[in-house]
C-alpha positions as semicolon CSV with decimal commas, in nm:
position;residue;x (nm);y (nm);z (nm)
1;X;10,800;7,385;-2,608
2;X;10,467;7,286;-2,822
3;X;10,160;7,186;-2,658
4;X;10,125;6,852;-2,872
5;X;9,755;6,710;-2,686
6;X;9,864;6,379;-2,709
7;X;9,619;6,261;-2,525
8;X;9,315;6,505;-2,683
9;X;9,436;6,348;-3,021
10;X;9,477;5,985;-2,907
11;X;9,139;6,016;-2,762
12;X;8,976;6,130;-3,063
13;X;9,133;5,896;-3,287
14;X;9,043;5,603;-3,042
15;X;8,709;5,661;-3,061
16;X;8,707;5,637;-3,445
17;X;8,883;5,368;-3,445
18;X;8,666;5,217;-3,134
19;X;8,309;5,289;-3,362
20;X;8,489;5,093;-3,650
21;X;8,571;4,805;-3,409
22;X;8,234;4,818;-3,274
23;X;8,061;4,765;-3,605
24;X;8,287;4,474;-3,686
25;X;8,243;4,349;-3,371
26;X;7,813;4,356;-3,423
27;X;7,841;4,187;-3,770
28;X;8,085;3,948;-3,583
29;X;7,759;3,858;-3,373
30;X;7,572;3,770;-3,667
31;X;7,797;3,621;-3,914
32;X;8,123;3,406;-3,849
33;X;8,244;3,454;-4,166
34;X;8,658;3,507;-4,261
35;X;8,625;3,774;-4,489
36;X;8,444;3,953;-4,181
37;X;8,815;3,919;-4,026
38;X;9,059;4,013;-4,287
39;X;8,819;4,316;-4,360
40;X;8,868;4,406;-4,017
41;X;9,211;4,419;-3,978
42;X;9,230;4,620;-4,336
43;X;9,036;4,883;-4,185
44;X;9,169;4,857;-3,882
45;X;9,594;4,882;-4,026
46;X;9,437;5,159;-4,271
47;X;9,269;5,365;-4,013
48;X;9,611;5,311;-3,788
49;X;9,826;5,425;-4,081
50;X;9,654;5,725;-4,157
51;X;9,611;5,908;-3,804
52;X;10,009;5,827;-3,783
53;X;10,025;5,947;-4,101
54;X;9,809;6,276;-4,003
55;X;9,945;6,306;-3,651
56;X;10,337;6,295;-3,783
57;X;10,226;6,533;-4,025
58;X;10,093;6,776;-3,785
59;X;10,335;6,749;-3,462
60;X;10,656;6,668;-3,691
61;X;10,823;6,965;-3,812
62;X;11,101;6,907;-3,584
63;X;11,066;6,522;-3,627
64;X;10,835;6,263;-3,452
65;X;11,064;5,944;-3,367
66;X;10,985;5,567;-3,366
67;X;10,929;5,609;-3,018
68;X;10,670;5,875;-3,044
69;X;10,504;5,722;-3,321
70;X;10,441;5,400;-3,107
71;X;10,349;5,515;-2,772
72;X;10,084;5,728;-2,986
73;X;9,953;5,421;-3,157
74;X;9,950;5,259;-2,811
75;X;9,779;5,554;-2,659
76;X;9,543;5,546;-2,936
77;X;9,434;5,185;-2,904
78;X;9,399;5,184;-2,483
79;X;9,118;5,453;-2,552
80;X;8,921;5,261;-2,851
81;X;8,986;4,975;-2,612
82;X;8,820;5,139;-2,290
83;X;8,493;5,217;-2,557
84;X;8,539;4,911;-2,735
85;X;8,522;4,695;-2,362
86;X;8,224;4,945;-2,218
87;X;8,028;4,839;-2,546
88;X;8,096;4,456;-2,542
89;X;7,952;4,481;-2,137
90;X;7,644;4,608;-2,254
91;X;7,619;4,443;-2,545
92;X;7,710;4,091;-2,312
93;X;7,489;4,156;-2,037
94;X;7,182;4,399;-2,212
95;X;7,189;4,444;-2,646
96;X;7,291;4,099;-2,724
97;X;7,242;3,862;-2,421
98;X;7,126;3,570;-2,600
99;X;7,384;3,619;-2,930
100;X;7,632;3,659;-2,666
101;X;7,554;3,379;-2,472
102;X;7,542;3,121;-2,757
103;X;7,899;3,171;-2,868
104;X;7,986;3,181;-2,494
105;X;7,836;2,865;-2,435
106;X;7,951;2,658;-2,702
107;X;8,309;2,780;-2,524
108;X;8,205;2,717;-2,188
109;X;8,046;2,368;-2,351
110;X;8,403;2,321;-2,511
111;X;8,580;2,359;-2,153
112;X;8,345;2,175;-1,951
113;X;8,402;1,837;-2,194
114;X;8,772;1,852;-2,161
115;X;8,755;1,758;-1,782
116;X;9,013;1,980;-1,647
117;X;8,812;2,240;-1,491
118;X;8,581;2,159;-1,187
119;X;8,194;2,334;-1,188
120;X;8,328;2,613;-1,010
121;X;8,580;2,700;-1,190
122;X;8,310;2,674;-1,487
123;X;8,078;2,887;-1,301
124;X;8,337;3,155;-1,224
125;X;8,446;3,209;-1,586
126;X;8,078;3,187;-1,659
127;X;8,064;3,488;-1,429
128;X;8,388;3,670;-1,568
129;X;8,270;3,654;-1,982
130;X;7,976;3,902;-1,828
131;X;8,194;4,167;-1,558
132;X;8,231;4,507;-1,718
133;X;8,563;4,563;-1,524
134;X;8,680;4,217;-1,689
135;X;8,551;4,320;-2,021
136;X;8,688;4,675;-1,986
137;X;9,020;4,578;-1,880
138;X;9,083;4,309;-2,147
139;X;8,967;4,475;-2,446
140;X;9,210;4,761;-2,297
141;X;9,516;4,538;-2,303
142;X;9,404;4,333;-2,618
143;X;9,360;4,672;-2,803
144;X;9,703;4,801;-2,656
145;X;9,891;4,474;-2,749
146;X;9,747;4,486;-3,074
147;X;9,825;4,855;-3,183
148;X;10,150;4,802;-3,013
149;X;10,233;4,492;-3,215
150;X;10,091;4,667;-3,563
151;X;10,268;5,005;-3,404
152;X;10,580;4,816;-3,470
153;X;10,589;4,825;-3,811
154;X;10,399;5,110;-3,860
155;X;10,647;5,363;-3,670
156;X;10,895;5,256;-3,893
157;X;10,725;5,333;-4,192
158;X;10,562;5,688;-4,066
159;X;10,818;5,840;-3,850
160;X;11,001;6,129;-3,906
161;X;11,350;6,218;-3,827
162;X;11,444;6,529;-3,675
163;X;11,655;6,731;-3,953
164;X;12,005;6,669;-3,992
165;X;12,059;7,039;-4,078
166;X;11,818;7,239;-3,841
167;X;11,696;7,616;-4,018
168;X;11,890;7,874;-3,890
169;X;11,704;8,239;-3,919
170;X;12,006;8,389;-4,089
171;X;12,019;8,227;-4,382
């Protein structure tokens, strides 16, 4: 059986793809713009497509399934989603406090004038846009339902079918 390193590969692909999210997600401090967003999610399907691409390539030869190909994307996107999460907590409580805080607080603003939550439940999710461990763990699942959700179409597009015919030595 083949050592395959799933987990070296996803690891190093989900930090590429967590630097690329983290530079989107720094211009997305500055500029609200919609461009910003479909750029994002070019890069984001390209970069996706291509380490599929590279990793079916590589680990195929006796054919990488549908399955494989998503629970690779998946295992891809939980790692850029740990970094991605770790980033956004500093960058919440330390690089970007007050950027952070003015597009939480036109939320918060936006919740408080509806009249359904009371000022501690305010306060609380006041508390929870700044926790690492709630940053960390939603930009984990975000990330994982995203690349799963994208991993759906892109498995069927990249895998690779074991042959029908395997090689046999004597011929």
């Amino acid at each position: 059986m083949e050592k395959t390193n799933f987990w070296n590969d996803a690891a190093r692909y989900g930090v590429i793809m967590a630097l690329v999210a983290i530079v989107f997600d720094t211009l997305g401090l500055y500029t609200q713009h919609a461009l910003l967003s479909l750029a994002s999610l070019i890069v984001f399907l390209l970069l996706l497509t291509s380490f599929m691409k590279r990793r079916v390539a590589q680990y195929g030869a006796a054919g990488y399934g549908y399955g494989k190909c998503l629970a690779f994307m998946v295992g891809v996107m939980l790692c850029a989603g740990f970094i991605e999460g770790a980033y956004m907590s500093a960058a919440a409580n330390w690089l970007f406090a007050e950027k952070y805080d003015a597009q939480i607080g036109q939320q918060i603003a936006m919740l408080e004038n509806t009249g359904f939550y009371t000022s501690d439940q305010i306060a609380m999710m006041v508390r929870l846009t700044r926790s690492p461990l709630v940053l960390i763990f939603s930009s984990m699942v975000g990330s994982a339902i995203k690349g799963g959700f994208f991993g759906l179409f892109i498995a069927a597009f990249t895998r690779r079918e074991a042959p029908v015919f395997p090689k046999n030595d004597n011929e």
